[in-house]
C-alpha positions in Angstrom: 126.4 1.5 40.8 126.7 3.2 37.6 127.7 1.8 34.3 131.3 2.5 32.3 129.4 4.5 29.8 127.6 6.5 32.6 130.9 7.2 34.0 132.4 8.3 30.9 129.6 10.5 30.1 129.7 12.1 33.4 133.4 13.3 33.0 132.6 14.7 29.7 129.8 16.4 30.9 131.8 18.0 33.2 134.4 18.9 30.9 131.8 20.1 28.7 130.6 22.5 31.0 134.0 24.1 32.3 135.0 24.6 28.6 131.5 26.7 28.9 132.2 28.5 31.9 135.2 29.9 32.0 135.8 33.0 31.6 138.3 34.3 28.8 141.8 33.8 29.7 141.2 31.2 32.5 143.4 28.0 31.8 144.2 25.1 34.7 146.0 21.9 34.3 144.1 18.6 34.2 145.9 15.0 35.5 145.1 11.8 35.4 146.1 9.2 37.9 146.2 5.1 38.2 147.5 4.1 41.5 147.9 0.3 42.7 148.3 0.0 46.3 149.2 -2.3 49.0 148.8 -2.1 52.7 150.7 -4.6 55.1 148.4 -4.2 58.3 151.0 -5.8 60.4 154.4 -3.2 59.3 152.4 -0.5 58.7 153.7 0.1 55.2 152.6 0.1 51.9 153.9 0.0 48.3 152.4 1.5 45.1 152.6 2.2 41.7 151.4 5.3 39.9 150.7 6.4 36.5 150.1 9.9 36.4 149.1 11.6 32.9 149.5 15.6 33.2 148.2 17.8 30.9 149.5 21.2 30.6 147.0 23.5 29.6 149.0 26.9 30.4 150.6 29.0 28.4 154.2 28.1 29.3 156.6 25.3 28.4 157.4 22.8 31.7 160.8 21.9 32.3 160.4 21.0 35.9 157.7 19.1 37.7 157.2 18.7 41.8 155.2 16.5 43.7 154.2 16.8 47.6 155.2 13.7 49.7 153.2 14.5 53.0 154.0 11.9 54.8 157.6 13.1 55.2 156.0 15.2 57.3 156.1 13.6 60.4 159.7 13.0 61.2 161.9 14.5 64.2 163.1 17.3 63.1 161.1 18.5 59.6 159.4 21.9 58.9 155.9 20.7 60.4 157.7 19.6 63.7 160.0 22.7 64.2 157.0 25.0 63.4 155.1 23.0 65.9 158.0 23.8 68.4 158.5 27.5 67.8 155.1 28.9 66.8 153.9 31.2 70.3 150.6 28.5 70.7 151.7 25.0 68.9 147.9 23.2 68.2 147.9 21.3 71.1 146.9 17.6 68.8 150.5 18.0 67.7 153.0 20.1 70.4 156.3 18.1 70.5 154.8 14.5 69.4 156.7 14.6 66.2 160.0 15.2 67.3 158.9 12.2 70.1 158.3 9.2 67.5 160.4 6.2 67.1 161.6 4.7 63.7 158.3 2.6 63.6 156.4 5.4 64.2 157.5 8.0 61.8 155.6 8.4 58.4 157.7 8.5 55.0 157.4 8.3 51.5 160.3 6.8 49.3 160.6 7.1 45.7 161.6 4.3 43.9 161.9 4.8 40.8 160.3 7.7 38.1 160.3 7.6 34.6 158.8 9.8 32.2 157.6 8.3 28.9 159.4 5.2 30.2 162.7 7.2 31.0 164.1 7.3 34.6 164.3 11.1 35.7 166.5 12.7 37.9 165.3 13.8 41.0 165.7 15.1 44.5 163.5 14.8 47.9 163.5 17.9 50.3 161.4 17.6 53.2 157.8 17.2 51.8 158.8 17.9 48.2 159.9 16.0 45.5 162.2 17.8 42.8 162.1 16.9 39.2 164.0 17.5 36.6 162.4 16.3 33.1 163.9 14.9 30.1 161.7 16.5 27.8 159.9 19.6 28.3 156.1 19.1 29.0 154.7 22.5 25.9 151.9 24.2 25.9 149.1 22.2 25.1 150.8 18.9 25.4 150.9 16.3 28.0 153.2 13.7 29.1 152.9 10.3 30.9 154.9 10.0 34.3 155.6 6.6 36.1 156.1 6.1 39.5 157.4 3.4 41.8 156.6 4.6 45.6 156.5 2.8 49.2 155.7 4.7 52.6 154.9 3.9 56.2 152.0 5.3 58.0 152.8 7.3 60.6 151.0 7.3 64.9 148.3 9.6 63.7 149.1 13.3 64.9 147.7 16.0 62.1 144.7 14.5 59.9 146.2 11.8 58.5 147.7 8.2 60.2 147.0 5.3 62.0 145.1 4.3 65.0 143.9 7.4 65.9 142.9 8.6 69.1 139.4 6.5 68.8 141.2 3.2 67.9 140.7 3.8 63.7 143.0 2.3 61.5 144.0 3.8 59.3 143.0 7.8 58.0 144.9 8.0 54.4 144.4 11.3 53.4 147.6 13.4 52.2 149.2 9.7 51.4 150.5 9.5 47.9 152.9 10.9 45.7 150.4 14.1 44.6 151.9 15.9 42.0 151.9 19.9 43.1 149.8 22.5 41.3 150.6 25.1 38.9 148.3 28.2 37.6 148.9 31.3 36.7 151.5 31.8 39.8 153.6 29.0 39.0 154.4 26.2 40.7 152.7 25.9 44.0 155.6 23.8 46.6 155.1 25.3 49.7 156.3 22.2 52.6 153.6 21.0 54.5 153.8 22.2 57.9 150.2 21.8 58.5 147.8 24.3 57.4 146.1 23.6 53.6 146.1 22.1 50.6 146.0 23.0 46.4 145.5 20.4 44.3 145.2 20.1 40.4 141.5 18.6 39.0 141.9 15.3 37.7 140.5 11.4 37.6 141.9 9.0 40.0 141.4 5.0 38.9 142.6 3.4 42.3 142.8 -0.3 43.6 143.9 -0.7 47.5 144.7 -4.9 48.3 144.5 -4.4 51.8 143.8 -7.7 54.5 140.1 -8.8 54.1 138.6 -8.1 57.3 139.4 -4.5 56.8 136.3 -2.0 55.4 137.2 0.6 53.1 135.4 4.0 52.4 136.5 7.4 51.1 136.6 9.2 48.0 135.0 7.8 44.4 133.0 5.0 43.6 133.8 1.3 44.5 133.6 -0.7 41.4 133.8 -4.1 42.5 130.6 -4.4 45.5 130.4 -8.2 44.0 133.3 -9.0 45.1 134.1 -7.0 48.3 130.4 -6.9 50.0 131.6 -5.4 53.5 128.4 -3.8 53.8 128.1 -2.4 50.0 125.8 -3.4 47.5 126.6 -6.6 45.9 124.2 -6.8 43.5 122.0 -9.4 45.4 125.2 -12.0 44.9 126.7 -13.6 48.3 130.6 -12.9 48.7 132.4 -15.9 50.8 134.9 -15.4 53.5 138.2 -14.2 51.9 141.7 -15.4 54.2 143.4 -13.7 51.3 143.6 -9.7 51.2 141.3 -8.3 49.0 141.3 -5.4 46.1 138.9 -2.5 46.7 138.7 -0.7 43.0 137.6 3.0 42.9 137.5 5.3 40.2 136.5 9.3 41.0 136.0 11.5 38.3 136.9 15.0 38.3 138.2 15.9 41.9 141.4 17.3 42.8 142.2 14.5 46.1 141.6 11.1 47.1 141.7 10.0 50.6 140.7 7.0 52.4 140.2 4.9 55.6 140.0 1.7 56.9 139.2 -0.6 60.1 138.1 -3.8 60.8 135.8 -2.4 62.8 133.6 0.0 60.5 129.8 -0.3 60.9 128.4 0.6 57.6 125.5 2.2 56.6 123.6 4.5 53.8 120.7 6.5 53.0 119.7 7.9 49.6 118.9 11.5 49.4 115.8 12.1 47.2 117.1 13.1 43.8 120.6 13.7 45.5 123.7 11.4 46.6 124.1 7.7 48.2 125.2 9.1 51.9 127.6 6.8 53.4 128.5 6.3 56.9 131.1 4.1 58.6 131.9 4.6 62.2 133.5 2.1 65.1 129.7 1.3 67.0 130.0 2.0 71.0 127.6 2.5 73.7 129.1 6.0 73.4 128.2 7.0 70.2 125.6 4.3 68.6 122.2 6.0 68.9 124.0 9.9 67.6 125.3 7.9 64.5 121.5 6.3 64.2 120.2 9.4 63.9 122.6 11.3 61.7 122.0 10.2 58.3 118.3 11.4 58.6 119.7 14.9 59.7 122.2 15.1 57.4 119.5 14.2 54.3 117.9 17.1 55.3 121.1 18.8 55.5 122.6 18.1 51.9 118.6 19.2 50.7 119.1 22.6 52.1 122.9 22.9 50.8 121.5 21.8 47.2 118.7 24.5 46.7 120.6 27.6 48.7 123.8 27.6 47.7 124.4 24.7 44.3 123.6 21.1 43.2 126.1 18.8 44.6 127.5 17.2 41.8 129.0 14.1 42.8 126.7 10.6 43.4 127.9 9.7 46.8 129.1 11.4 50.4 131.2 9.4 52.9 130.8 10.1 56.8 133.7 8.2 57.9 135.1 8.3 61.9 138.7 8.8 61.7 141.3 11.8 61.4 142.0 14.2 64.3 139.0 16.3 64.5 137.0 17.5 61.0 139.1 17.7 57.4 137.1 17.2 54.4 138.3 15.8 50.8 136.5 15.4 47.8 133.3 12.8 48.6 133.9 12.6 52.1 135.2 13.7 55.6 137.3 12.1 58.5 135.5 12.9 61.7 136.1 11.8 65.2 133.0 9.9 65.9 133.0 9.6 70.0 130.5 12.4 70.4 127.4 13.5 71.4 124.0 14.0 68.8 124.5 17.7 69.0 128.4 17.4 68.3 128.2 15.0 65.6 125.9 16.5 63.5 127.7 19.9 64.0 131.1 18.3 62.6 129.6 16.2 60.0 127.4 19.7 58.2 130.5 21.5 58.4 132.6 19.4 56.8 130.0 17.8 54.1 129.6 22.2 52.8 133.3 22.0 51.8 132.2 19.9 49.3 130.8 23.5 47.8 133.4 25.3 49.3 136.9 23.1 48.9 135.3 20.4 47.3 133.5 21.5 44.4 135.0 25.7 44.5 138.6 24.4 45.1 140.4 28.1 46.1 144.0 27.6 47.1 143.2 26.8 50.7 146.9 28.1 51.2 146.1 31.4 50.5 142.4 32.0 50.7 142.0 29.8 53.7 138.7 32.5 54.8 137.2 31.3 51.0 137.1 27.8 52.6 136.7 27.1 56.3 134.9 31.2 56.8 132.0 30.5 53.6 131.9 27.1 55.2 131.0 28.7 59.0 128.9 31.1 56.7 126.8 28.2 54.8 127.1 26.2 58.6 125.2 28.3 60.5 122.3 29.6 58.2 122.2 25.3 57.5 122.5 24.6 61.5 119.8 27.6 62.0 117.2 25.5 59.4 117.4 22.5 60.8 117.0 23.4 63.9 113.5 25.6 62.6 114.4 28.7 64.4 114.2 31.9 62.9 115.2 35.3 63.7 118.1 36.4 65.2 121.7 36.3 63.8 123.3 33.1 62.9 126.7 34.3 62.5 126.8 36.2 65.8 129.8 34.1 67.1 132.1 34.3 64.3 131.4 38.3 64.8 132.5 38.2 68.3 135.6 35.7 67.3 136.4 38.5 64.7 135.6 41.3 67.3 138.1 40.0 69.6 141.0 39.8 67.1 140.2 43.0 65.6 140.5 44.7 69.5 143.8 42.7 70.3 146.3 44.7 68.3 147.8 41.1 66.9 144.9 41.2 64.1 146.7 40.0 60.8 145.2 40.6 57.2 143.6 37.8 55.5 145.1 37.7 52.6 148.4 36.7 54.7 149.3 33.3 53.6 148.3 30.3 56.0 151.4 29.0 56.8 153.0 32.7 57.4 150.3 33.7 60.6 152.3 34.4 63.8 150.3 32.4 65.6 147.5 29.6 65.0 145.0 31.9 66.9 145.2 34.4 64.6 145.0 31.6 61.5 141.7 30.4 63.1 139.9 33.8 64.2 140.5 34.9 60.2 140.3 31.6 58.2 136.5 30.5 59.7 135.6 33.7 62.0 136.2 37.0 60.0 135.9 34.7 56.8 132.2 33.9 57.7 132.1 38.1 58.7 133.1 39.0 55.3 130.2 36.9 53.7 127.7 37.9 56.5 128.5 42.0 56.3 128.8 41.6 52.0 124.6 41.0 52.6 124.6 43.8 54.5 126.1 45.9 51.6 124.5 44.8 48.6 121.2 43.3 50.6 120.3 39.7 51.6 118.9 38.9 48.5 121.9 39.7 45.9 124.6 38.0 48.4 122.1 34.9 48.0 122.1 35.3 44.3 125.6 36.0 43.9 126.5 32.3 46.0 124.4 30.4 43.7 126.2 32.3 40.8 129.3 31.9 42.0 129.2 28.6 42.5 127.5 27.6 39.1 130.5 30.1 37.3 133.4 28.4 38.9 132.8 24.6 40.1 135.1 22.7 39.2 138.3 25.5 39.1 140.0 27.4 41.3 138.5 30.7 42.0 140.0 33.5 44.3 139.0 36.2 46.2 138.8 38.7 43.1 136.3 36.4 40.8 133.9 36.2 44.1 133.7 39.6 44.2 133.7 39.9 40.2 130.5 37.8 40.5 129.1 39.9 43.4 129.5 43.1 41.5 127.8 41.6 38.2 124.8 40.3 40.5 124.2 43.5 42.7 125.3 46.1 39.6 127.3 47.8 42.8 131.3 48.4 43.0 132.9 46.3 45.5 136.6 46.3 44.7 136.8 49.0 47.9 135.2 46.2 50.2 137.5 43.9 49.6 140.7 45.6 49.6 139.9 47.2 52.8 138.4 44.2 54.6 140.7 41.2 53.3 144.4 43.2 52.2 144.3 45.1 55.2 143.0 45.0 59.1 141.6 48.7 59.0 138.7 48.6 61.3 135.0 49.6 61.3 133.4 52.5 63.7 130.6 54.2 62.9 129.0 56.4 65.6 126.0 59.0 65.6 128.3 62.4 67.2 125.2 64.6 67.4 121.4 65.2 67.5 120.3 68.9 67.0 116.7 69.8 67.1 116.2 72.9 64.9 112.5 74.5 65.1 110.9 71.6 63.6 113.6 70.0 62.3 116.2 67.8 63.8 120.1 67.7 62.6 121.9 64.3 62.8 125.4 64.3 62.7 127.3 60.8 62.0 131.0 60.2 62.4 133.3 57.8 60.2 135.7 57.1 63.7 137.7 54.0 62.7 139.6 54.0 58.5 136.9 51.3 57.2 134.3 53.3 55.5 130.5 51.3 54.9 127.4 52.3 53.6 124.6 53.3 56.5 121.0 51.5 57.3 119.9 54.8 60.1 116.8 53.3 62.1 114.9 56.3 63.6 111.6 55.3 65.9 109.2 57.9 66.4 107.2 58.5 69.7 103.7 58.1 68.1 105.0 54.2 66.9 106.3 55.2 63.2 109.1 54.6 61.9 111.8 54.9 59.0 115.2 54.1 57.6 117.4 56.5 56.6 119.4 54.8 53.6 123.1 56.6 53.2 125.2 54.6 50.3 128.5 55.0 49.8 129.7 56.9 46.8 132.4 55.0 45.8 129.8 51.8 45.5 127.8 53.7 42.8 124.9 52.2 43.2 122.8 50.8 45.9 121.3 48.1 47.4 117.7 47.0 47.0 114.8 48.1 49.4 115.3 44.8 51.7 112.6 45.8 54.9 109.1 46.2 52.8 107.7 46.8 56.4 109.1 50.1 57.0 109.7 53.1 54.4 113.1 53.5 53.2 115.0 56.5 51.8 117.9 56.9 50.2 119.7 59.7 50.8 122.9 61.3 49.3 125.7 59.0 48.9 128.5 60.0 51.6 132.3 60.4 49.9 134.5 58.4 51.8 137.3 60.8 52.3 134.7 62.9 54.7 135.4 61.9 58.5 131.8 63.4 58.9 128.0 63.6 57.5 125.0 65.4 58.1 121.4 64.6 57.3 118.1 66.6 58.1 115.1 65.2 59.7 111.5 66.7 59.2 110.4 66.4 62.0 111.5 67.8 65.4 113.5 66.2 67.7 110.9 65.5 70.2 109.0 63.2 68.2 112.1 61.3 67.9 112.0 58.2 69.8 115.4 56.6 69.3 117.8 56.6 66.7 120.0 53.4 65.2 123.0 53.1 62.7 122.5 49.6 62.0 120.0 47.4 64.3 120.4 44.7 62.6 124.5 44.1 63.5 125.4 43.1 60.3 128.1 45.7 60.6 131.3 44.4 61.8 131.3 47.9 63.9 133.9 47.7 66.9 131.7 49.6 69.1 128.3 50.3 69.4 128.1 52.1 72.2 128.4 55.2 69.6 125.7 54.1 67.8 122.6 54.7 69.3 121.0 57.8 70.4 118.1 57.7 72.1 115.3 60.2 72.3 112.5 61.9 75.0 110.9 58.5 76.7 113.1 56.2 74.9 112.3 52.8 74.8 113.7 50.7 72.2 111.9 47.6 71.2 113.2 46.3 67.9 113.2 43.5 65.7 115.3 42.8 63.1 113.4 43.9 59.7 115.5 41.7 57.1 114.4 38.4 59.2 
């Protein structure tokens, strides 16, 4: 367990290296927060107090503050319930159980009292949403010191957070204490929860839980007292004695933006170090069900965190938490609440998605409100190419089903664009096929623009520019433009502002003495560059390289196996474009746009023409 002054030094550090990195202009507040809270296992309910210290490093003076009480959520009749009621397809782990629970079962969050700089403040609770009104304005560049007397009651687990979840776990406290909202360069950020995403400002939590001593604890931060809580953690070689009194679990976390945790009485608990990586930790209810997939997974997931730390950033934190809990998947900063009932196969797919939001949520912490694709689509992006090494296949295209997820959205007429805010999607189908499908498209189609190699780049750079801030869809592509010296403000508008498709078809194939005229047609409003295979009867074979103009530039050669050449970049505002081949068309085999289907193109059956004897054996050339 490391020391205080290792601690210390590991927040500066990180501070250190922001102040570094950020680009001119970029400001974000910082908080600090000192919780103390008790559980009563038997009501259900807990009490806490909180010391929050909020730094405002904008530009404006504060007169107002807001915190998000989620809890409040779960009550007949509140935002979450009645969106769960109306929306066309409610998810079905929620429906109409809200508006079903009893007066025990409901969750809530009461405020006591709340002082600032030891002065009570005026304040007023709507829905999930606490409204403040300060004494004395926070200015720019100051901070001020908020104190807060709280107690809540967990609610019958329904959406992420609760108790005794569908697998019999105790308790899943995520979204469970009085979390001050954030504020950039938009404002304030107090959208209701109604259960889509969270925004959360970057901060140190110092937190002690007193909870009932048979009870294991694991989540977010480092446990600072092992000596006296044992349960499975290191102890420092010392012998901890039966407690019938509850005990205090103490855990500070250093520069995250949440803290969540769980608890059961139940929790097997077990580690693994990853060589010159994080302390993995896994806690999970052991059945004859699940035992020997929860054996096996912390070698996988070694592996795992290896391959996230040299393609895409070094995870920064010193430990990971696997914990069984929750509804499903939902990550937090140092850990995940998974349901843990599931087969090898399924258990090791849930736990790699949800340990890469630690680089994308965890550690790149976009407003998961509105860039909900940044999050769980680069997550399904970084899944599969992890999913596709540790299984030691090759070839082939990992991200072939979020393709055909976005393919059947994009064909349905109710497509929606992506930069519509999560809680504002007509229905949760449409959130889902955008937010991890056509999210993991965008990443997956970018390498197709500026080449495999420069999207690869442009992850690791992205990631190193803005850890540890909030990044949004413009500083991605910001980064991707520096890395691939290409213009890529076009892809982005059209692909994330608007739902304008992509159709691309080869209209006609003239021979001409000994020449052959290839015609290509622009048929849906999406305009892309254009990788044109063209197989030749004696076994040759070429790519015809057609950039766009308003890219101005081009992507490198990627396929050193076949020539390339680049011809004249096509303007966009031309439906049409027409290329000359030197040779004639019966020595033409088979011609492609795009073999490799890295092209979200709607329909292929345009793209293909095929020559005198054609038979088209291909393999992809960028694998």
């Amino acid at each position: 367990m490391k020391s205080l002054y290792l601690l210390i030094l590991s927040i500066l550090t990180a501070q250190i290296s922001i102040a570094q990195e950020t680009p001119v202009g970029y400001w974000q507040q910082r908080v600090e927060y000192e919780m103390d809270v008790n559980m009563n296992v038997e009501t259900h309910r807990f009490t806490g107090d909180q010391k929050l210290t909020y730094y405002n490093n904008s530009p404006d003076t504060l007169t107002q503050i807001y915190y998000h009480l989620y809890f409040n959520a779960f009550q007949p009749g509140s935002m979450m319930d009645m969106r769960s009621l109306t929306i066309e397809d409610p998810d079905r782990r929620v429906g109409s159980r809200i508006s079903q629970l009893s007066a025990d079962e409901i969750g809530y969050q009461h405020i006591n009292s709340l002082k600032q700089k030891g002065t009570d403040l005026a304040f007023k609770v709507s829905g999930t949403i606490l409204e403040v009104t300060l004494n004395e304005p926070i200015l720019p560049g100051g901070k001020s010191v908020f104190t807060l007397s709280f107690e809540g009651q967990v609610p019958v687990q329904i959406r992420r957070s609760g108790r005794d979840n569908a697998e019999g776990i105790s308790y899943s406290m995520s979204q469970w204490y009085p979390k001050v909202c954030e504020y950039d360069h938009r404002g304030w950020h107090t959208n209701p929860y109604i259960g889509r995403e969270f925004h959360g400002v970057w901060g140190d939590f110092d937190v002690k839980i007193t909870i009932d001593p048979s009870y294991t604890i694991g989540g977010t931060g480092y446990l600072q007292n092992p000596d006296k809580i044992g349960h499975g953690y290191e102890s420092e070689g010392k012998e901890v004695a039966a407690s019938e009194k509850p005990l205090t679990w103490h855990f500070i976390a250093p520069n995250v933006h949440d803290f969540m945790w769980a608890a059961d009485p139940d929790y097997t608990h077990t580690r693994i170090q990853v060589p010159d990586g994080p302390m993995l930790h896994f806690f999970y209810q052991a059945n004859e069900e699940n035992q020997a997939a929860w054996e096996a997974l912390p070698g996988t997931m070694v592996k795992a965190m290896q391959y996230m730390n040299k393609t895409f950033g070094v995870y920064p934190y010193e430990q990971y938490s696997f914990i069984q809990g929750g509804d499903g998947g939902m990550e937090y900063p140092m850990a995940t609440l998974i349901t843990g009932n599931r087969s090898q196969g399924s258990l090791v797919g849930v736990s790699v998605h949800e340990m890469i939001h630690s680089w994308f949520q965890g550690v790149l912490a976009t407003n998961e409100s509105l860039y909900p694709w940044m999050d769980e689509g680069f997550t399904s992006f970084a899944s599969a190419l992890t999913m596709q090494h540790l299984s030691g296949e090759t070839g082939g295209n990992p991200f072939r089903g979020s393709y055909q997820g976005y393919f059947f959205m994009a064909n349905s007429g109710n497509e929606e664009p992506l930069t519509t805010h999560s809680d504002m999607y007509h229905t949760n189908r449409s959130y889902g096929i955008n937010a991890y499908s056509k999210g993991a498209v965008f990443l997956a189609q970018l390498g197709y623009v500026i080449g495999e190699e420069n999207l690869m780049k442009g992850m690791r750079r992205y990631y190193n520019t803005w850890k540890f801030k909030h990044p949004t869809s413009i500083d991605l592509i910001r980064v991707m433009e520096k890395t691939s010296g290409m213009q890529l403000d076009w892809y982005l508008e059209n692909f994330a502002y608007t739902t304008n498709r992509i159709d691309y078809g080869i209209s006609d194939v003239t021979g001409v003495n000994d020449e052959t005229i290839v015609t290509l047609e622009r048929v849906e409003a999406m305009m892309m560059p254009v990788d044109l295979y063209i197989e030749y009867t004696d076994g040759s074979s070429e790519i015809l390289y057609i950039p766009l103009r308003i890219m101005r530039g081009e992507k490198p050669v990627e396929n050193l196996e076949v020539s390339r050449i680049t011809k004249e970049a096509w303007p966009w505002t031309y439906p049409t474009y027409s290329l000359k081949i030197n040779r004639p068309i019966t020595e033409i085999k088979s011609i492609e746009i795009d073999p490799t289907e890295r092209m979200a193109d709607i329909d292929r059956n345009n793209n293909t023409f095929e020559g005198v004897n054609s038979i088209k054996i291909y393999k992809d050339p960028t694998r």
